[in-house]
C-alpha positions as CSV (number, residue, x, y, z in Angstrom):
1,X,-157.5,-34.4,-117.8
2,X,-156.3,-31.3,-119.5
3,X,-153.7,-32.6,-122.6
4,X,-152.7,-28.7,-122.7
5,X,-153.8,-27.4,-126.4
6,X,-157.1,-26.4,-125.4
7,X,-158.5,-30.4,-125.7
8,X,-159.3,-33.1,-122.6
9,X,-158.9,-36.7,-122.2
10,X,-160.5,-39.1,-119.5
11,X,-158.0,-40.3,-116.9
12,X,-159.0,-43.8,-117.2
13,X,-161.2,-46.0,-119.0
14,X,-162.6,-48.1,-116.2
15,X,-165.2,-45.9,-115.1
16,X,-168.2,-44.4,-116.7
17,X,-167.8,-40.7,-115.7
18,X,-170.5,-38.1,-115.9
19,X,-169.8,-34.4,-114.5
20,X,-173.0,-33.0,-113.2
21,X,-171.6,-29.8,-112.3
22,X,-168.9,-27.7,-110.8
23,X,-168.0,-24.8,-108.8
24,X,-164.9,-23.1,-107.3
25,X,-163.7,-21.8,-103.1
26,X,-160.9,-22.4,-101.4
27,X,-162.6,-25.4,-98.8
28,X,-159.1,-25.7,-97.3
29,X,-158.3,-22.4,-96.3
30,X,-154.6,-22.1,-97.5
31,X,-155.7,-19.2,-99.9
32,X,-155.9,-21.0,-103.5
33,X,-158.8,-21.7,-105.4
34,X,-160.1,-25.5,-105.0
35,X,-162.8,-27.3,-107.4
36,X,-165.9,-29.3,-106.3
37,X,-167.1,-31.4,-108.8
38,X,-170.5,-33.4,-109.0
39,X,-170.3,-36.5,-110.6
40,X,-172.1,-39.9,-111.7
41,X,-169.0,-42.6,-111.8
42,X,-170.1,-46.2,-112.4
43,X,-174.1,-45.3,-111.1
44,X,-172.7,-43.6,-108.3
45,X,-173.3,-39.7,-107.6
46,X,-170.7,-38.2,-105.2
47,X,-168.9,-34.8,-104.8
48,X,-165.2,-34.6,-104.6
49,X,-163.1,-31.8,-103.6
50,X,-159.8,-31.3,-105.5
51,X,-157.5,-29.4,-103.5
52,X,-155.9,-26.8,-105.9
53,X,-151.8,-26.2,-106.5
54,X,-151.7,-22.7,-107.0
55,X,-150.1,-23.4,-110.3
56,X,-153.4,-24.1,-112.1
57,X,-153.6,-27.9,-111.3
58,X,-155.7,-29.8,-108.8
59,X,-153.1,-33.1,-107.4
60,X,-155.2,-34.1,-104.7
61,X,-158.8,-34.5,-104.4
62,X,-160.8,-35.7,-101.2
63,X,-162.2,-39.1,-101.2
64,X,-165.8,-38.7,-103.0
65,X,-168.7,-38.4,-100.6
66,X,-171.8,-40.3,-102.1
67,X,-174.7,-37.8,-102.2
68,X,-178.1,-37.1,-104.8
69,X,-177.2,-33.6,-104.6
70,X,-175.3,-33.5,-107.5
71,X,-176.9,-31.1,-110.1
72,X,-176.2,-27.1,-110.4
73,X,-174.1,-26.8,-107.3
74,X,-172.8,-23.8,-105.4
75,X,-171.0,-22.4,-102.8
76,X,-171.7,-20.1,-99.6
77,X,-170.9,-20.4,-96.0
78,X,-174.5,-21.6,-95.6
79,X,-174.0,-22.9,-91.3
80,X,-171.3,-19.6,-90.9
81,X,-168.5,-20.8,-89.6
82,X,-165.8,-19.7,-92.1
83,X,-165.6,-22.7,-94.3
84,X,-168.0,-22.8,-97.9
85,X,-170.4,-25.5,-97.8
86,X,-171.8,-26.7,-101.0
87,X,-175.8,-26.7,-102.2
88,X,-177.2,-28.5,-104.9
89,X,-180.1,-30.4,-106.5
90,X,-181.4,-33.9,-106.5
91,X,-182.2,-34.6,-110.2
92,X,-184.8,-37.5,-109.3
93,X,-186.7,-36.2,-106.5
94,X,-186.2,-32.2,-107.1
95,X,-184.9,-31.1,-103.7
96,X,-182.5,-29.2,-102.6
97,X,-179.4,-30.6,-99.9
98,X,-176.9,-29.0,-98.5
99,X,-173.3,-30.4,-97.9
100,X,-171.8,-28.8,-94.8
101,X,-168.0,-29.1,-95.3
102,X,-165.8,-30.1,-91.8
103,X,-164.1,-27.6,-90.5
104,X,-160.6,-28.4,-89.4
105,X,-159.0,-26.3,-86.2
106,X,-155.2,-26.3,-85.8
107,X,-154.6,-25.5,-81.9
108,X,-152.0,-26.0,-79.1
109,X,-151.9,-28.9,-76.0
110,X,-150.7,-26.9,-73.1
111,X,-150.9,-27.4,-69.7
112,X,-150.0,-31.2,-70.4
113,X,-146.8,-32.8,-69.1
114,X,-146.2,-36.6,-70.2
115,X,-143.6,-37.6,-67.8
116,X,-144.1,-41.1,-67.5
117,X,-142.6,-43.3,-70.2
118,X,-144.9,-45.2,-72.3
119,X,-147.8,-44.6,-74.9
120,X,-150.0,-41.8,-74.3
121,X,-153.2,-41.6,-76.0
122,X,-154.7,-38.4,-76.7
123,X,-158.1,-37.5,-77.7
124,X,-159.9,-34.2,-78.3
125,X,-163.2,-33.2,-77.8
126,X,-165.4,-30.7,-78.9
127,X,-168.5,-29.9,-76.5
128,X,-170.5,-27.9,-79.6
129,X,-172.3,-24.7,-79.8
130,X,-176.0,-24.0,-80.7
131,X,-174.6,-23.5,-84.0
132,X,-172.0,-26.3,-84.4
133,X,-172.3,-30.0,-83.7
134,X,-170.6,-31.8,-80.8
135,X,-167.9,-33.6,-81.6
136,X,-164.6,-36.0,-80.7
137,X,-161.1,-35.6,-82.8
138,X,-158.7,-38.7,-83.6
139,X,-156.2,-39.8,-81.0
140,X,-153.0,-38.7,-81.3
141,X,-150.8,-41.3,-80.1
142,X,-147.6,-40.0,-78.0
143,X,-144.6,-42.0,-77.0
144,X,-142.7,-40.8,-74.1
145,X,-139.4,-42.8,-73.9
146,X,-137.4,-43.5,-70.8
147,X,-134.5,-41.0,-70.1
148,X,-131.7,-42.1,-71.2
149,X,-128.7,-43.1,-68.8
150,X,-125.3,-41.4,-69.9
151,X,-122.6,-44.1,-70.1
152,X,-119.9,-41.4,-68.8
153,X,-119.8,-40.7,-64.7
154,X,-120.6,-37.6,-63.4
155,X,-118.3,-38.6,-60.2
156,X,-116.1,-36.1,-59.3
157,X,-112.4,-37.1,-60.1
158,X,-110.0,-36.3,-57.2
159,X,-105.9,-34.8,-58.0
């Protein structure tokens, strides 16, 4: 953790932490400059993303994925579908492993009408390319409730 003159202190004191390596892209898309670090916490080597602020910061960070690819990473859009992927090296066996990194779509549900009150259970699926993996999104969850009856009469009122 930066202390701001220049010097850095360790978050905590509860786990052994050994950076292995770093590098910087903007994995989420939203235009600012995330950072990928390779670690060694507690005998465990992972990579975790931490999402960047824009104001120089990193808040958030992805939760780590356990990996042995942890030494001299880097980034490239190795599978080319817009997102940077990481590379790196396994110190004990000297290979080389690539970390594809998910790509999230945003899209629109059309042609869908939930008229019937009650839960609705949603769930996407993604039939792959020769490229890309198939796969199945969460379910979105949808509760339709029951129109609502107006307390007021629409009867006509005669003079």
């Amino acid at each position: 953790m930066g202390k701001g003159d220049g010097t850095f202190s360790r978050a905590s004191s509860f786990s052994v932490f050994k950076l292995q390596g770093y590098a910087v892209s903007d994995f989420n898309g939203d235009g600012i400059p995330d950072l990928v670090a390779t670690e060694l916490v507690d005998n465990r080597l992972s990579a975790v993303i931490f999402l960047g602020a824009g104001d120089g910061t990193f808040p958030q960070s992805t939760k780590p994925t356990a990996t042995p690819f942890v030494v001299s990473p880097a980034v490239a859009d190795f599978n080319v579908d817009g997102v940077p992927d990481l590379v790196a090296t396994d110190p004990t066996s000297n290979t080389v492993g690539v970390l594809l990194t998910a790509k999230t779509v945003a899209g629109t549900l059309d042609g869908i009408s939930l008229l019937t009150p009650g839960t609705h259970v949603i769930t996407a699926t993604y039939s792959g390319t020769s490229a890309l993996a198939s796969s199945v999104g969460l379910p979105l969850t949808i509760t339709v409730s029951a129109p609502s009856s107006d307390s007021r009469s629409s009867v006509p009122t005669h003079p």
